[in-house]
VMD Tcl script that draws the C-alpha trace (Angstrom):
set ca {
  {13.79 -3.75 -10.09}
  {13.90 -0.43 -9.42}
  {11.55 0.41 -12.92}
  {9.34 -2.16 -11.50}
  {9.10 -0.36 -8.16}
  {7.92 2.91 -9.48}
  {5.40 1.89 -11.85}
  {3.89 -0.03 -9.00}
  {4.34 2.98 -6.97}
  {3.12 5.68 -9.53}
  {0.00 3.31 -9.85}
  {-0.62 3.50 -6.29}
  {-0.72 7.63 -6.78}
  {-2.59 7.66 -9.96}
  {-6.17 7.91 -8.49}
  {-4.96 10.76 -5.67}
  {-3.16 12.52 -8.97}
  {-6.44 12.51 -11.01}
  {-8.18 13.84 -8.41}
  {-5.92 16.39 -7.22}
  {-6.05 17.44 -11.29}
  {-9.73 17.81 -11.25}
  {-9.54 19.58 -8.26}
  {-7.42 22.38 -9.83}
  {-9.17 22.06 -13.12}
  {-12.43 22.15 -11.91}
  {-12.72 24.06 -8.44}
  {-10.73 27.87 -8.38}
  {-11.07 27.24 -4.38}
  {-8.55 24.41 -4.48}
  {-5.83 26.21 -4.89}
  {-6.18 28.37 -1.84}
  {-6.31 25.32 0.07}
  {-3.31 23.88 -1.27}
  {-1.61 27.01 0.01}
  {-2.87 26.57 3.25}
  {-1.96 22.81 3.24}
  {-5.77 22.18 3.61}
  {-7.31 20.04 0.82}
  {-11.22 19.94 0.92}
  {-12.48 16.53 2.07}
  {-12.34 14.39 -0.66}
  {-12.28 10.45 -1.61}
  {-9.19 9.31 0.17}
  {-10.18 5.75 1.75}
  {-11.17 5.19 -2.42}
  {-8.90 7.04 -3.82}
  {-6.45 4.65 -1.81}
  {-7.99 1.62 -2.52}
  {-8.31 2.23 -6.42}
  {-4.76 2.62 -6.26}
  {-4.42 -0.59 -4.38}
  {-6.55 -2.30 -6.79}
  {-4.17 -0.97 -10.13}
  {-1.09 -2.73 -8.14}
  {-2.79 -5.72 -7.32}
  {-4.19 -5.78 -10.77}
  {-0.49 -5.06 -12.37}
  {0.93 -7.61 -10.39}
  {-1.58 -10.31 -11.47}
  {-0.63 -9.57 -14.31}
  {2.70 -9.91 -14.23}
  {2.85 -13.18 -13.22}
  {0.76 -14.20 -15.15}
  {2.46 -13.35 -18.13}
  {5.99 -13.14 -17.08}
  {7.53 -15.05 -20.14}
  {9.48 -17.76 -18.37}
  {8.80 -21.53 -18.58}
  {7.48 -22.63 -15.23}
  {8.58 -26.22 -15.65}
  {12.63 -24.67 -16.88}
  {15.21 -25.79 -14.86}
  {17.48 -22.55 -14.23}
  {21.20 -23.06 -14.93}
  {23.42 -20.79 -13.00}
  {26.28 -18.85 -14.28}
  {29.19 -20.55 -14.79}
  {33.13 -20.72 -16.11}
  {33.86 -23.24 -18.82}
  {37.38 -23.66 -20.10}
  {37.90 -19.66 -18.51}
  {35.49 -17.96 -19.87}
  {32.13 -16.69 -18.04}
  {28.82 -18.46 -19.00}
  {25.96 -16.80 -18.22}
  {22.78 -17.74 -16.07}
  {19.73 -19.79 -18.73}
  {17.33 -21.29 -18.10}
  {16.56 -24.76 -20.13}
}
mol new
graphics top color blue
foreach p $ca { graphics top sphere $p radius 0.5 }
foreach p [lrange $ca 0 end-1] q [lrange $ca 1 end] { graphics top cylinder $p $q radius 0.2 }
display resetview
């Protein structure tokens, strides 16, 4: 849960990251206005959506091709004769 979490979240960041990158690559000015917590103008309202589009698109994706039989019934976990069965689904 938790890997899921932070992929979706570092795929919300990736656009911002990319820019911020060809910010320092690419302009020697960006760096003094990191410093004084003052980025240029830039993209933001599409640098924020891009990043909404790579979750949305990842979690398309994800259920779409999650694995699991959508018709399965699940079986919970169980005990049989003492021992513990686990969760399956049939």
């Amino acid at each position: 849960m938790v890997k899921s979490v932070l992929l979706h979240i570092g795929l919300l960041l990736l656009p911002s990251a990319f820019f911020l990158a060809w910010l320092f690559i690419f302009r020697r000015h960006a760096i003094a206005a990191l410093k004084r917590w003052h980025l240029p103008e830039g993209p933001w309202m599409w640098l924020i959506l891009g990043g909404l589009i790579l979750v949305s698109a990842s979690l398309v994706t994800l259920a779409l091709t999650d694995g699991y039989d959508k018709d399965a019934t699940y079986e919970p976990a169980h005990y049989e004769e003492g021992e513990l069965v686990p969760g399956r689904t049939e």
